[in-house]
N, C-alpha and C positions, 0 to 999 in steps of 0.2 A: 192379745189381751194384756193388758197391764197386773204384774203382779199386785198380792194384797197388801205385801212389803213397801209398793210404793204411793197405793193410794191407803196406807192404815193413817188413820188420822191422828192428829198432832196436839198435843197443848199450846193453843194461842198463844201469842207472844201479851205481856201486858202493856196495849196501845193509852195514848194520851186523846182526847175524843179531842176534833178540828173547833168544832165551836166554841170550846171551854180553853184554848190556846191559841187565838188569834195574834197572841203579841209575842208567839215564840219565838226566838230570833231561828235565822234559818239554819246557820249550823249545826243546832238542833232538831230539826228536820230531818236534816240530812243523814243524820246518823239513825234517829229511828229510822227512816228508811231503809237505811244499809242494813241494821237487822234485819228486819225482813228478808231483804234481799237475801242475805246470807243463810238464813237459817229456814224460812217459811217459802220462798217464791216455787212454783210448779208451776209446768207446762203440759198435760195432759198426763198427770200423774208424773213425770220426770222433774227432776232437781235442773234449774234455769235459773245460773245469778246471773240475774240482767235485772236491770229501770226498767222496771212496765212503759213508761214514757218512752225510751227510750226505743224499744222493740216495733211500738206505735207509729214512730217514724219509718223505723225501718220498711214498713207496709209500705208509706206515704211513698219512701225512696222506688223499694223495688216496685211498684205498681207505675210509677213514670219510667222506670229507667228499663222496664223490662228484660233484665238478666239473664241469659241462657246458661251463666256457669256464675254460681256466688261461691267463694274460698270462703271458710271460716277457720282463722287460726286459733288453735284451742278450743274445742269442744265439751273439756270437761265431763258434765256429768250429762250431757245432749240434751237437754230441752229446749235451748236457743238453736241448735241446728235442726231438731224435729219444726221447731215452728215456723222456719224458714221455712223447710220441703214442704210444711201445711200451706204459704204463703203463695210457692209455687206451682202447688198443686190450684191453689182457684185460679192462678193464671194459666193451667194447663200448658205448661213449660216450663223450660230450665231443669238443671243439677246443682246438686250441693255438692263442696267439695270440703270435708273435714280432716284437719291437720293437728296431731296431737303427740305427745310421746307416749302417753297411753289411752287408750281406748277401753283401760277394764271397768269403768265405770259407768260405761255406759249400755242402759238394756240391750236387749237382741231387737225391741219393737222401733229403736231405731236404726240399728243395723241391719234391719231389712227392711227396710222402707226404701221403694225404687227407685227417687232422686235421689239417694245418698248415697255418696263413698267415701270411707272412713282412710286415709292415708296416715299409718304411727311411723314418728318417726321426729327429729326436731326438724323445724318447719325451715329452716334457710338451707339444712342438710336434705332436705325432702323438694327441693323447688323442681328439680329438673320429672321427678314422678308426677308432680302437679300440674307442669306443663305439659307435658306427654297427654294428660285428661285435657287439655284446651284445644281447643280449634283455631286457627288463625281470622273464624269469622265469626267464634261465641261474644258476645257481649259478656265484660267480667266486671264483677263487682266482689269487695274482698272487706272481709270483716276480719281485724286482729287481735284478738282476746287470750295472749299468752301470759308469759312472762310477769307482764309488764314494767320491767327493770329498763334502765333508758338506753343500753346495748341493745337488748334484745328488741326492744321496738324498733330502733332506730336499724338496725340491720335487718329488719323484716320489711320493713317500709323502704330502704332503699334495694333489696333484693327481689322484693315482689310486683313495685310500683309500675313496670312496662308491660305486666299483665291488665290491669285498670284502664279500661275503653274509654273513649273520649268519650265526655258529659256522664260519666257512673261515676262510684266513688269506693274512696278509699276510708274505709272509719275505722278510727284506732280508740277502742273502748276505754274506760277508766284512767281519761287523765284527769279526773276528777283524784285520784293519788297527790292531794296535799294542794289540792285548789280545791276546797271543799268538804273533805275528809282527812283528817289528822291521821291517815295508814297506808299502808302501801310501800314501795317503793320511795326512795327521794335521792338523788333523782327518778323520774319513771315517765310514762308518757306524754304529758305535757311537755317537759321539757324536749326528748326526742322529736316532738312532731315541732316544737319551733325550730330546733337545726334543723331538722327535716325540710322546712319549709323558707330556710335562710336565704338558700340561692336557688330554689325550686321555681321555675316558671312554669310546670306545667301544673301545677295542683293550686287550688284556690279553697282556702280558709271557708265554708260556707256557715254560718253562724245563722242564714235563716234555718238552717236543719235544728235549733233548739230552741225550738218554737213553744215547748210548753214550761223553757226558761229553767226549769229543775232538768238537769241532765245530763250522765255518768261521763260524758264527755267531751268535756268542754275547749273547744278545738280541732274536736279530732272529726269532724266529717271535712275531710277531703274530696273536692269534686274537678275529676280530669277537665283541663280547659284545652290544652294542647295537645 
């Protein structure tokens, strides 16, 4: 059951109503969104800062790509990895695999949920435990959501990248850090995922994956080609 702590309700943020701001430019937008994000978004009572959009895809990806083992680095406060194992659970397959330095934030209702395994620990020090959980015949698909300082992406995407099955993908959250939002890191994943992808032949830029155009991450769905 979900504590009262995480479903006690909240004072609304105060929003700008869509009809009466049609000529808002978007970086404004995008910032009220980040509110939200930051402060109001839940996922079945759990704290989840992700783009609603954004998550929406993820459905579209994992439901083609059908995943036996998704990595997610950084889990935070678990809503994005509970709603993953909710995603895998209507495909009636796959595991989560969650990588964090800490895990105290996150409830018990998702640490016992039976596609999830919470791995603490820093995630490039942690690789050879995450492997050990893969099978040389799981389909993997791997979300990055740490750091995001342009080291740490860029050394997680080069140290995870041979786990990532051909035609799945590799998406590396929030390079919307200063393409789009004036905070974050700078450098931070945008730029990582362009070296990353400098003399990379086997990973391909997929840009139809920001389909609903507003999008935490812009560049960063990587789809194995080789």
């Amino acid at each position: 059951m979900f504590t009262k702590k995480a479903l006690k309700k909240k004072k609304p943020l105060v929003l700008p109503f869509v009809e009466e701001n049609m000529n808002m430019p978007l970086k404004e937008v995008l910032a009220i969104m980040q509110r939200q994000i930051k402060k109001r978004t839940m996922y079945f009572g759990i704290r989840a800062i992700k783009n609603p959009l954004d998550v929406w895809t993820y459905r579209e990806i994992i439901c083609e790509v059908r995943p036996d083992v998704i990595i997610e680095i950084g889990t935070c406060y678990g809503g994005g990895i509970m709603a993953l194992a909710h995603m895998l659970d209507n495909l009636q397959k796959g595991r989560v695999i969650g990588v964090d330095i800490t895990h105290d934030e996150v409830p018990s209702i998702v640490k016992e949920h039976p596609r999830i395994t919470l791995i603490t620990g820093d995630a490039c020090a942690s690789f050879n435990k995450v492997t050990a959980l893969v099978k040389e015949t799981d389909k993997v698909l791997i979300i990055e959501d740490s750091a995001h300082t342009y080291e740490n992406t860029l050394n997680v995407l080069r140290k995870y990248q041979s786990l990532v099955t051909l035609g799945s993908y590799f998406i590396v959250e929030d390079s919307i850090c200063h393409h789009g939002l004036d905070e974050g890191p700078s450098p931070g994943p945008y730029e990582a995922i362009e070296e990353f992808m400098r003399d990379n032949k086997d990973f391909q830029i997929d840009r139809t994956r920001e389909s609903f155009f507003i999008t935490w991450n812009p560049k960063g769905f990587l789809r194995r080609i080789k």
